[in-house]
VEXVEX-869163 format. One line per field, with one value per residue (C-alpha): residue number from 0; x negated, y, z. Coordinates in nm, 3 decimals, padded with zeros to 5 digits. Example, Ala and Ser with C-alpha at 12.3 -4.5 7.8 and 13.67 -1.06 7.14 Angstrom:
residues 2
pos	(0, 1)
px	(-01.230, -01.367)
py	(-00.450, -00.106)
pz	(00.780, 00.714)
***
This chain:
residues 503
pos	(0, 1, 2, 3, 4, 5, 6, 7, 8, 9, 10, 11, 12, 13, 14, 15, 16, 17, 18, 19, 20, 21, 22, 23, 24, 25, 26, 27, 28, 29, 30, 31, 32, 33, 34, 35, 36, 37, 38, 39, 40, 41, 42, 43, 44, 45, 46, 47, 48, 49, 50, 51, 52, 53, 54, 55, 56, 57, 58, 59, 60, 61, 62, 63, 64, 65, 66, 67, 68, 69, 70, 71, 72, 73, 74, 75, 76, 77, 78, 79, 80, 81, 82, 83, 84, 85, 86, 87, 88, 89, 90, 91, 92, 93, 94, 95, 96, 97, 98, 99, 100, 101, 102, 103, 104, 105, 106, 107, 108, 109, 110, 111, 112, 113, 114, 115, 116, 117, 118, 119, 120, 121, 122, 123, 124, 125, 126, 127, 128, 129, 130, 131, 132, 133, 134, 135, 136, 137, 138, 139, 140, 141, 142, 143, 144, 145, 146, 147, 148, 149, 150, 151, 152, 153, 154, 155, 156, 157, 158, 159, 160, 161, 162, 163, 164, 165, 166, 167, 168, 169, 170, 171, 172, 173, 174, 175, 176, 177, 178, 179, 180, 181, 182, 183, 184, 185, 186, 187, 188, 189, 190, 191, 192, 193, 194, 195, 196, 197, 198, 199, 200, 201, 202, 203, 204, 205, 206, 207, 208, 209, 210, 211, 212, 213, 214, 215, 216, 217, 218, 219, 220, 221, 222, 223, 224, 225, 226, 227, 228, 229, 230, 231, 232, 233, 234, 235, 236, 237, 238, 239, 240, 241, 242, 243, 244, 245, 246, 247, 248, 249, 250, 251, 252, 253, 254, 255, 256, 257, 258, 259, 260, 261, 262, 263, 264, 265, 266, 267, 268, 269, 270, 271, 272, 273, 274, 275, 276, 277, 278, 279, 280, 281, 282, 283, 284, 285, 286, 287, 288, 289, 290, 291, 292, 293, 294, 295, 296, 297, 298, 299, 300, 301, 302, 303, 304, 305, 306, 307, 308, 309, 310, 311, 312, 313, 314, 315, 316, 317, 318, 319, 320, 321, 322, 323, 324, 325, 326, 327, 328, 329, 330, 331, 332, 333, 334, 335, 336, 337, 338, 339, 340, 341, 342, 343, 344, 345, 346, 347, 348, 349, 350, 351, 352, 353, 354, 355, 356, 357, 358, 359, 360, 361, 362, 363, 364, 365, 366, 367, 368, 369, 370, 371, 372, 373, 374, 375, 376, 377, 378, 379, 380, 381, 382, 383, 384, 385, 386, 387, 388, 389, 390, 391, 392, 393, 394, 395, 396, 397, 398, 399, 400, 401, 402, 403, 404, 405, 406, 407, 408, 409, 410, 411, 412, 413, 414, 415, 416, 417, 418, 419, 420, 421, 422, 423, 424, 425, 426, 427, 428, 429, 430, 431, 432, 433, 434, 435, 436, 437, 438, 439, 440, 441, 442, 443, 444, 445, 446, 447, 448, 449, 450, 451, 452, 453, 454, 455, 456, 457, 458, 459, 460, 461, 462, 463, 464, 465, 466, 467, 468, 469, 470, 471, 472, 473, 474, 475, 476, 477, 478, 479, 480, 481, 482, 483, 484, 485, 486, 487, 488, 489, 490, 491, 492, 493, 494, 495, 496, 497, 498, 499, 500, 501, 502)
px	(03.561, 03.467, 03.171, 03.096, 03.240, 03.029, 02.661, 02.792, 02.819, 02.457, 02.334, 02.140, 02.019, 02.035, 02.344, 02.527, 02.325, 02.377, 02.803, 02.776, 02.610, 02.844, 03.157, 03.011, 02.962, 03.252, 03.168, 03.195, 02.937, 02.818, 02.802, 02.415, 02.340, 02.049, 01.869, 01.893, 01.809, 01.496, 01.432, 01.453, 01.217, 00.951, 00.980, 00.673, 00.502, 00.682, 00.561, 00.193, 00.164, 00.062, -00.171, -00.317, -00.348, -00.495, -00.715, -00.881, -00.929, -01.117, -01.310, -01.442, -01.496, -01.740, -01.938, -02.022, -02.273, -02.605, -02.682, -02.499, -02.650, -02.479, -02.367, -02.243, -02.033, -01.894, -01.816, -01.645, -01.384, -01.300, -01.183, -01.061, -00.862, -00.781, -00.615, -00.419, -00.262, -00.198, -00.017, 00.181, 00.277, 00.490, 00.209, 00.109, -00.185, -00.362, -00.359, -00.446, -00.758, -00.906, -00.807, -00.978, -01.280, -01.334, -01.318, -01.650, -01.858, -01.803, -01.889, -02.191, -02.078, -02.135, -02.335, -02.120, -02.191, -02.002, -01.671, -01.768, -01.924, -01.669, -01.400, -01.686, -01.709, -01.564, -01.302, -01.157, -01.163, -01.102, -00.740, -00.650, -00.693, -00.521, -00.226, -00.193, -00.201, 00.081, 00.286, 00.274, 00.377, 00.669, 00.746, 00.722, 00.992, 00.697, 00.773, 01.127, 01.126, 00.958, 01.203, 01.506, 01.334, 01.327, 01.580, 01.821, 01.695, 01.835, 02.241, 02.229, 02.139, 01.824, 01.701, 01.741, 01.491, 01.245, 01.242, 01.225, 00.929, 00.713, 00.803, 00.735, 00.344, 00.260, 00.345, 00.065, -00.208, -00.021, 00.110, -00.143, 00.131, 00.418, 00.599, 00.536, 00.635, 00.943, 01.034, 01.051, 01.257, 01.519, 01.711, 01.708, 01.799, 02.103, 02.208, 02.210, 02.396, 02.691, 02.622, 02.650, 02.879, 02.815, 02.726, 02.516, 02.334, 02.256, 02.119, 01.881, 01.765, 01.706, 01.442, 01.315, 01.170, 00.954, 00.880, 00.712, 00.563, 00.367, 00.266, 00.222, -00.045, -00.371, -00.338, -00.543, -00.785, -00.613, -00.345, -00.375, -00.568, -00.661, -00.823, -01.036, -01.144, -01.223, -01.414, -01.627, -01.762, -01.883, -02.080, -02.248, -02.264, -02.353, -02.459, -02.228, -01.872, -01.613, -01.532, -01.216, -01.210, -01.338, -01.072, -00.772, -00.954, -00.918, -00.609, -00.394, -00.341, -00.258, -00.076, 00.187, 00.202, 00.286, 00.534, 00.685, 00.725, 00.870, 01.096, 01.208, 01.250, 01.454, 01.681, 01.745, 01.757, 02.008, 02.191, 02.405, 02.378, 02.733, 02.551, 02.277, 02.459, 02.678, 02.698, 02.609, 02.706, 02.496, 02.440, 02.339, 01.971, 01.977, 01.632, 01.552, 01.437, 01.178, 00.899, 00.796, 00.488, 00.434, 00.451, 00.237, -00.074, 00.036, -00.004, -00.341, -00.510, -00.440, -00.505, -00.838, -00.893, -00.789, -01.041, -01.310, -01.253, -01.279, -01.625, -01.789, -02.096, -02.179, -02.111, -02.220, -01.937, -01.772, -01.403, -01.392, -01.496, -01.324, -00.993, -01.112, -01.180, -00.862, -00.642, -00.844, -00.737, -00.320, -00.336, -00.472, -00.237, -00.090, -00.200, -00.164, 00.170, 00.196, 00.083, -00.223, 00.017, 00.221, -00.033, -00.201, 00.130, 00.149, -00.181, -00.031, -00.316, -00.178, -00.354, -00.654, -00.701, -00.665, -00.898, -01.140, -01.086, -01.070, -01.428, -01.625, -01.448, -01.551, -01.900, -01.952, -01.872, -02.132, -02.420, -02.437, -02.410, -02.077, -01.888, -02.180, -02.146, -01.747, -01.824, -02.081, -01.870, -01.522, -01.604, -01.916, -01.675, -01.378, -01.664, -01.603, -01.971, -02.050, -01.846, -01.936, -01.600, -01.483, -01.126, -01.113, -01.304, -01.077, -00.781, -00.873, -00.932, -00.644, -00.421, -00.563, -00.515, -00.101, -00.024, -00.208, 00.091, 00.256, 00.059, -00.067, 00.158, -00.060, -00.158, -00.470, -00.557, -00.526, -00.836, -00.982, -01.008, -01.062, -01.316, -01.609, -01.532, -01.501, -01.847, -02.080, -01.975, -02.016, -02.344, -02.416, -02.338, -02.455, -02.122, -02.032, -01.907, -01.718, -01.510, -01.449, -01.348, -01.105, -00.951, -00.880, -00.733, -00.494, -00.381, -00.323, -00.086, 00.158, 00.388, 00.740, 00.807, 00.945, 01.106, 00.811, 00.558, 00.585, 00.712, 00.887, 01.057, 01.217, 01.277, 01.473, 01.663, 01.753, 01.975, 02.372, 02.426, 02.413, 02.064, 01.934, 01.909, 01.591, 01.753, 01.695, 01.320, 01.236, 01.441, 01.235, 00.916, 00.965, 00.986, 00.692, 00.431, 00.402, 00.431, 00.147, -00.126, -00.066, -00.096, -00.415, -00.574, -00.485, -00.606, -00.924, -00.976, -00.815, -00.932, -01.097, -01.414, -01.445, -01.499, -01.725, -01.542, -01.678, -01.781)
py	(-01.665, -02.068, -01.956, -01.786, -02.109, -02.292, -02.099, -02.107, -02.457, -02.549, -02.404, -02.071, -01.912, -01.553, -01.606, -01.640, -01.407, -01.139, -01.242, -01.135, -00.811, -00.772, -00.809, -00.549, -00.287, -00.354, -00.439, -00.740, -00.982, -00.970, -00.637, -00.518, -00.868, -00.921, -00.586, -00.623, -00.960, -00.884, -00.573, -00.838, -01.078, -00.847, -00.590, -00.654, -00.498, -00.161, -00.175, -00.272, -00.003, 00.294, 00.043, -00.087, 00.280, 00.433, 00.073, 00.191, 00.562, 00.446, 00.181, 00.466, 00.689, 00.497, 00.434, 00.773, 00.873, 00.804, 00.844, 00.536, 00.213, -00.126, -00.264, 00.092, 00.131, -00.202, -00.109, 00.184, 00.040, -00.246, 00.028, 00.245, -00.104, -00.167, 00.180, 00.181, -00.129, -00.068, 00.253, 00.140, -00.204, -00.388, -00.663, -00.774, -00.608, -00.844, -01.056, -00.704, -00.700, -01.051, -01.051, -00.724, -00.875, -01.176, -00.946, -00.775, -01.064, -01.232, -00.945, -00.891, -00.616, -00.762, -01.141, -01.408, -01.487, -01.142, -01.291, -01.589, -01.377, -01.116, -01.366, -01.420, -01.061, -01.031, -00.804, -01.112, -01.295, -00.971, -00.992, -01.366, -01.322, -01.008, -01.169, -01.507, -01.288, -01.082, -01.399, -01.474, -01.136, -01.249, -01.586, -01.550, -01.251, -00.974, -00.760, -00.815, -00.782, -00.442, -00.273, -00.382, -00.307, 00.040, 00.074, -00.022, 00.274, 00.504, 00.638, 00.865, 00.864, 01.103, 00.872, 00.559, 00.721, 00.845, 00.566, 00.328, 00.579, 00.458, 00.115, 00.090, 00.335, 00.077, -00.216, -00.111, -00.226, -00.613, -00.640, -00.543, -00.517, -00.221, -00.492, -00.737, -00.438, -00.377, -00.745, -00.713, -00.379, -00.537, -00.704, -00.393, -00.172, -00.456, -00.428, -00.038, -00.007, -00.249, -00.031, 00.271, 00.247, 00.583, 00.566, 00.931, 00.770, 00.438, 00.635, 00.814, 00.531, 00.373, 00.614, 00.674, 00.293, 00.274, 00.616, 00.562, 00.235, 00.430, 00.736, 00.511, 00.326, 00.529, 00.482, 00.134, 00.005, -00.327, -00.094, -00.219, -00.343, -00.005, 00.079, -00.250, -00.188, 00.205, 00.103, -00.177, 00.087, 00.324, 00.064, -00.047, 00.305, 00.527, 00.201, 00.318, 00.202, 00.342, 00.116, -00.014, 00.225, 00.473, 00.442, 00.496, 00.811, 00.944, 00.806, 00.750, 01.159, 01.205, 00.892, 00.963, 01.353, 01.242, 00.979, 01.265, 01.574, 01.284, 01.164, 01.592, 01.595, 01.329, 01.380, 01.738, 01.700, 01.432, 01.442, 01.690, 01.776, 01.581, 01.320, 01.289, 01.353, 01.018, 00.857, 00.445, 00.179, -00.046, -00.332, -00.685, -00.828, -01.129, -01.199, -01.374, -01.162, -01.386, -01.409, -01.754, -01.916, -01.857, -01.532, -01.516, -01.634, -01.431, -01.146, -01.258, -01.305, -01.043, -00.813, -00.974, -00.994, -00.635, -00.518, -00.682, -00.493, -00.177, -00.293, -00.402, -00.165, -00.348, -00.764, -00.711, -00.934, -00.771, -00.744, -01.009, -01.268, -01.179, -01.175, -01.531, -01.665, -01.519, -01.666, -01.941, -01.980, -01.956, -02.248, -02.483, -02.836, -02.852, -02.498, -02.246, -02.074, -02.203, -02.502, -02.472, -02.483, -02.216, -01.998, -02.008, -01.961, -01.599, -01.510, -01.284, -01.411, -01.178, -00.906, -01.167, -01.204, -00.841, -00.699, -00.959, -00.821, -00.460, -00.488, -00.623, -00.321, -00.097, -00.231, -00.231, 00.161, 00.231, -00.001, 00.057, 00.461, 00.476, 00.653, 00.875, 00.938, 01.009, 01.250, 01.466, 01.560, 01.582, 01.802, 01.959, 02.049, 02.136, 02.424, 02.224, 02.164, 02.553, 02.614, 02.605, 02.646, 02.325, 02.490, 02.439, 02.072, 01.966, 02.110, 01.943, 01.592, 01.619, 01.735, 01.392, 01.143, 01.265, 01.297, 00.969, 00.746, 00.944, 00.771, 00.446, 00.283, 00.020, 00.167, -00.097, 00.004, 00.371, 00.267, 00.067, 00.372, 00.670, 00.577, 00.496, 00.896, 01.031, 00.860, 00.960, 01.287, 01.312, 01.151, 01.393, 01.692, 01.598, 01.604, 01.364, 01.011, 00.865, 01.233, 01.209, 00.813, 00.860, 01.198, 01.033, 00.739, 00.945, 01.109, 00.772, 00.602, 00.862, 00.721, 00.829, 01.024, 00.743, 00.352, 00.187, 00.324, 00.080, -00.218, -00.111, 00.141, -00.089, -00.368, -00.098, 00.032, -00.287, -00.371, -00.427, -00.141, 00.224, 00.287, 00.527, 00.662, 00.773, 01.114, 01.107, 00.986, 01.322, 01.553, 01.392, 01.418, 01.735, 01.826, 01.623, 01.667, 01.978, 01.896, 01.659, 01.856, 02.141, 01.854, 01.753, 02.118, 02.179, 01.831, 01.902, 02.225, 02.170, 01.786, 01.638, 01.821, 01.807, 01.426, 01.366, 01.447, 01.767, 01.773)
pz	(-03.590, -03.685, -03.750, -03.413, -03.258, -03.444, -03.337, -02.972, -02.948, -03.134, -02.825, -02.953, -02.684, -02.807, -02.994, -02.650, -02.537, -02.836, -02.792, -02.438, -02.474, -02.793, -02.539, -02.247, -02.562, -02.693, -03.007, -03.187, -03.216, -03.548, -03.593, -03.525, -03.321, -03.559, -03.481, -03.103, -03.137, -03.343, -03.120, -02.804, -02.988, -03.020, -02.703, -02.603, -02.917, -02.798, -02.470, -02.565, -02.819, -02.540, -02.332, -02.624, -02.781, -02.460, -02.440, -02.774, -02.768, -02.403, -02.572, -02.833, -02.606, -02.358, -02.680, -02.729, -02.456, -02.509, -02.116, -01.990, -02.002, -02.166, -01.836, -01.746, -02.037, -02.001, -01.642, -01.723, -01.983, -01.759, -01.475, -01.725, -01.855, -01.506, -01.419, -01.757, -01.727, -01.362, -01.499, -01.784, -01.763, -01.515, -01.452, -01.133, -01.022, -00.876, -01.237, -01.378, -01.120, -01.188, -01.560, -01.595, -01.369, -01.596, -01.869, -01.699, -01.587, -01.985, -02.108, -01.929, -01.685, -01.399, -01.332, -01.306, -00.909, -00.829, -00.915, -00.642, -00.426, -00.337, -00.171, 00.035, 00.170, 00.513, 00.413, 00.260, 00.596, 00.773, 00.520, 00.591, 00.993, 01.024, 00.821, 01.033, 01.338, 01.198, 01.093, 01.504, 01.626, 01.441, 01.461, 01.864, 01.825, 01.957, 01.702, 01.734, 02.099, 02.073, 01.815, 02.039, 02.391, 02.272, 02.024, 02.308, 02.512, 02.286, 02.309, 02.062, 01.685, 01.697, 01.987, 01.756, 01.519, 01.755, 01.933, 01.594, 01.483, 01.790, 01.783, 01.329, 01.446, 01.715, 01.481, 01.232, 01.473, 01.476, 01.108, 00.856, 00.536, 00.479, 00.333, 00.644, 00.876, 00.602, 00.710, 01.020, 01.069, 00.804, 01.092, 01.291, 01.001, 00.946, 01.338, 01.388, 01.018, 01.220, 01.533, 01.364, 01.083, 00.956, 00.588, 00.580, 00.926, 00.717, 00.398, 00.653, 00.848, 00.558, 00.440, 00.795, 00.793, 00.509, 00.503, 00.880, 00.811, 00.518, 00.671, 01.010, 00.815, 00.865, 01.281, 01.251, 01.001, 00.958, 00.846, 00.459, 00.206, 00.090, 00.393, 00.370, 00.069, 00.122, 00.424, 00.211, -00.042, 00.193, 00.351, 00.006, -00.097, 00.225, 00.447, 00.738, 00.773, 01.020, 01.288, 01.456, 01.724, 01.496, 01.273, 01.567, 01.691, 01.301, 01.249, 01.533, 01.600, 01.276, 01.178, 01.492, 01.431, 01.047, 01.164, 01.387, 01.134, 00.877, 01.153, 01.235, 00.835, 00.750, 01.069, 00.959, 00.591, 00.577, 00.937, 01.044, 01.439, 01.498, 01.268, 01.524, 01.874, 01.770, 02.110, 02.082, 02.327, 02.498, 02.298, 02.461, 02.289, 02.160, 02.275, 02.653, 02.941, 02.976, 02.796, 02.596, 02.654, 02.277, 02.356, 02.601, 02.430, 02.136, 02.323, 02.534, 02.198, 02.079, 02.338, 02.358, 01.979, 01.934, 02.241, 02.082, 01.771, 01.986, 02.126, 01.838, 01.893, 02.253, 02.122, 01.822, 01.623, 01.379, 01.318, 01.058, 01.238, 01.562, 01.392, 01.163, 01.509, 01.686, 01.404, 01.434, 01.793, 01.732, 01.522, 01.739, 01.742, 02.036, 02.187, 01.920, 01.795, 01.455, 01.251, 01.012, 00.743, 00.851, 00.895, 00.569, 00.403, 00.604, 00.410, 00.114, -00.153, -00.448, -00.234, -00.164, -00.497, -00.603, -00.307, -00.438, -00.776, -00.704, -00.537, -00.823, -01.012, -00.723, -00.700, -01.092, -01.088, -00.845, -00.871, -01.255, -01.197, -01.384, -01.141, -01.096, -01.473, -01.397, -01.107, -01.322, -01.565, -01.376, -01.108, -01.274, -01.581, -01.258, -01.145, -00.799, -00.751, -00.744, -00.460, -00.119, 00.023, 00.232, 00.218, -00.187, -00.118, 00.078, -00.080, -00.388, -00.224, -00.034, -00.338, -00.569, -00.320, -00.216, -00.587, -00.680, -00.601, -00.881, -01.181, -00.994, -00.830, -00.635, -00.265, -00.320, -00.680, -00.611, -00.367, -00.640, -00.886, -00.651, -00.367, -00.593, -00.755, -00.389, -00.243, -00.546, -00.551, -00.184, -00.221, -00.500, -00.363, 00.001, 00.163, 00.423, 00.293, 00.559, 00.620, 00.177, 00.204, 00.556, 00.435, 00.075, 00.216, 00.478, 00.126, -00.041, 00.216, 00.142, -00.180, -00.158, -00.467, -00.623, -00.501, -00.710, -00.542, -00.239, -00.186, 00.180, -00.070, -00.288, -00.011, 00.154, -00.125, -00.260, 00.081, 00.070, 00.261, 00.179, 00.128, -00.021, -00.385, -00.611, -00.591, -00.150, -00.217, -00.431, -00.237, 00.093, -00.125, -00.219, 00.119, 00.288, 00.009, 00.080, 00.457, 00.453, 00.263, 00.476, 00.770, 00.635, 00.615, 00.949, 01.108, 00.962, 01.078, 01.435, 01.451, 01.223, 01.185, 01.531, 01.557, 01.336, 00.988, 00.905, 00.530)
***
């Protein structure tokens, strides 16, 4: 016992630390301190022995064919790096990205002006605008002035999540992160829990909000990262890219007919008809009648900034620097809605830095004919190229891109690693890139198997309230999986194909 007293107070850090884990076990301290302690220590070296494994057998193997050229192979074990890491290790991406980048351009992957040039591409400046312009939809309350103009419509349950499906579909086109959408449904989420105060209501609101913003996502192109960067490749690749209004007349059908049949789902999986026929009482907003002047020219700009994105084709300015400009514009001292500072802190620069990142990777693959290399003997060996059938095509695309969330766990990596596959063997096989790339990307934004798979997920279950548990996700995924691939077959055939997405 002295001597216990005695460690304690020298100050050992994982003495007190081995006594308090001792006392929760029940057990006293000395007994088996030293092995946790030394298992503690040295955690790490467990964790890093399947990465580093997995690292090795992939550095063997791109050594072994003779077809691939130097910077090719290199290419290929820094995505191969990439996607392992991203897959077994808790690391943040985006250090994954640019470590894994470095690792390329010293090696002699890739020249060094590629790691300088891509935060020059204008999906980069696309990225920054499209954030500041999000940070003022909320700081003026727009975003939370739409949520509670129709959330207060409602005086039943089901109307509070129909309604709240609309209002979390048309916020894509004004917040360009699920987590930044997250944010700002967390306050509504927080007053209709009080409103409510029905604990089997709360679990299923709860996955109603992220599960929306996510399948919401493909309605705009601004709608994440991933879509950025999808949209980037095809233009290096196919030299087309699918424009703003484009993009909504793809995506908006099927992003509000998802949002809908998840909405139907999750009312009648986890609500019982009393559940959703509880009655509400009017609630007073907290928000003025009358609009702000900071409103106001929130809402002018961007009205304008998001109808010059629809006209691109006639002006001739492209997105990127309509939306640089536009952000630009609601900065201005003593005009705009936020100071310069403010605005820049909006910009999330982990993604920055990872779309930056992820592009080199991107660009490596394909300019060095790596993931031509990959698509030759995947789907050559898969027997895919043989068939003619578009059904088993786009079966097969569709099935990859829903179940990619599964082993990779970043929406913007899964971009990373799968578009380069998807264009070459479109461009190999003659189908049509921009229907692979769009259809791929529709797949990708859905990730609710499991909390990690998005951060809206975990921001969502990690509330005081009675959210819900990792148990709800797969019972909902098991449900709208299936669901969405059978969505996806049929938009094609009944939409898709029809505007300009036939394979």
């Amino acid at each position: 016992m002295a001597s216990e007293t005695e460690n304690l107070i020298t100050g050992s850090l994982w003495v007190r630390v081995d006594a308090r884990l001792a006392n929760e076990l029940n057990q006293a301290p000395g007994e088996g301190s030293a092995d946790k302690t030394f298992l503690r220590r040295y955690r790490w070296v467990v964790d890093a022995i399947l990465p580093i494994s997995m690292a090795v057998v992939v550095g063997i193997g791109v050594m072994l064919p003779t077809s691939l050229s130097f910077e090719a192979r290199v290419s290929l074990f820094a995505f191969a790096l990439a996607t392992i890491l991203w897959s077994t290790t808790k690391l943040n991406a985006a250090f994954i990205a640019l470590a894994v980048t470095i690792v390329l351009v010293v090696a002699g992957g890739r020249p060094q002006e590629a790691l300088f040039d891509s935060l020059a591409s204008d999906v980069i400046w696309l990225m920054i605008g499209a954030f500041i312009l999000g940070e003022a939809v909320k700081k003026t309350n727009l975003a939370a002035r739409l949520t509670d103009v129709i959330v207060a419509r409602a005086s039943k349950v089901k109307q509070v999540f129909w309604l709240l499906t609309v209002a979390l579909a048309i916020l894509s086109f004004f917040i360009p992160s699920t987590s930044g959408r997250a944010a700002v449904a967390m306050p509504i989420f927080d007053s209709l829990h009080e409103k409510i105060g029905d604990s089997k209501v709360t679990r299923a609101l709860s996955l109603l909000i992220p599960t929306i913003i996510l399948v919401s996502t493909i309605c705009t192109l601004i709608g994440a990262g991933s879509h950025l960067i999808a949209n980037n490749l095809l233009k290096q690749v196919a030299g087309e890219e699918i424009s703003f209004l484009k993009w909504a007349i793809y995506g908006v059908p099927f992003g509000l007919a998802a949002s809908f049949v998840s909405c139907f789902v999750i009312t009648r999986l986890f609500l019982k008809k009393e559940q959703r026929e509880i009655k509400l009482e009017p609630t007073k907003t907290k928000i003025k009648k009358k609009f702000s002047s900071a409103e106001w020219k929130t809402m002018i700009i961007a009205a304008v900034m998001v109808a010059l994105w629809m006209t691109e084709s006639f002006h001739h300015f492209e997105i990127a620097l309509v939306t640089t400009v536009g952000a630009l514009v609601l900065m201005l001292p003593n005009f705009g809605v936020m100071s310069w500072k403010e605005g820049i802190k909006s910009v999330s620069w982990n993604l920055i830095i990872f779309v930056g990142a992820a592009l080199i990777l991107g660009k490596a693959l394909i300019e060095t004919g790596a993931a031509q290399w990959i698509i030759e003997n995947i789907f050559v060996l898969s027997g895919l190229e043989k068939s003619e059938s578009q059904f088993l095509i786009l079966l097969t695309v569709a099935f990859i891109s829903l179940t990619s969330h599964i082993y990779m766990t970043s929406h913007s990596a899964r971009a990373a690693a799968l578009v380069p596959a998807m264009l070459y063997f479109a461009t190999s096989f003659e189908l049509n890139p921009a229907a692979l790339v769009f259809i791929s990307t529709a797949g990708m934004n859905y990730c609710l198997t499991f909390p990690v798979s998005s951060k809206a997920l975990l921001m969502f279950q990690e509330l005081e309230a009675d959210t819900f548990e990792p148990s709800d996700l797969l019972k909902l995924s098991a449900v709208l999986l299936i669901v969405h691939l059978v969505l996806m077959v049929a938009f094609y055939y009944g939409y898709w194909q029809w505007v300009g997405l036939k394979f």
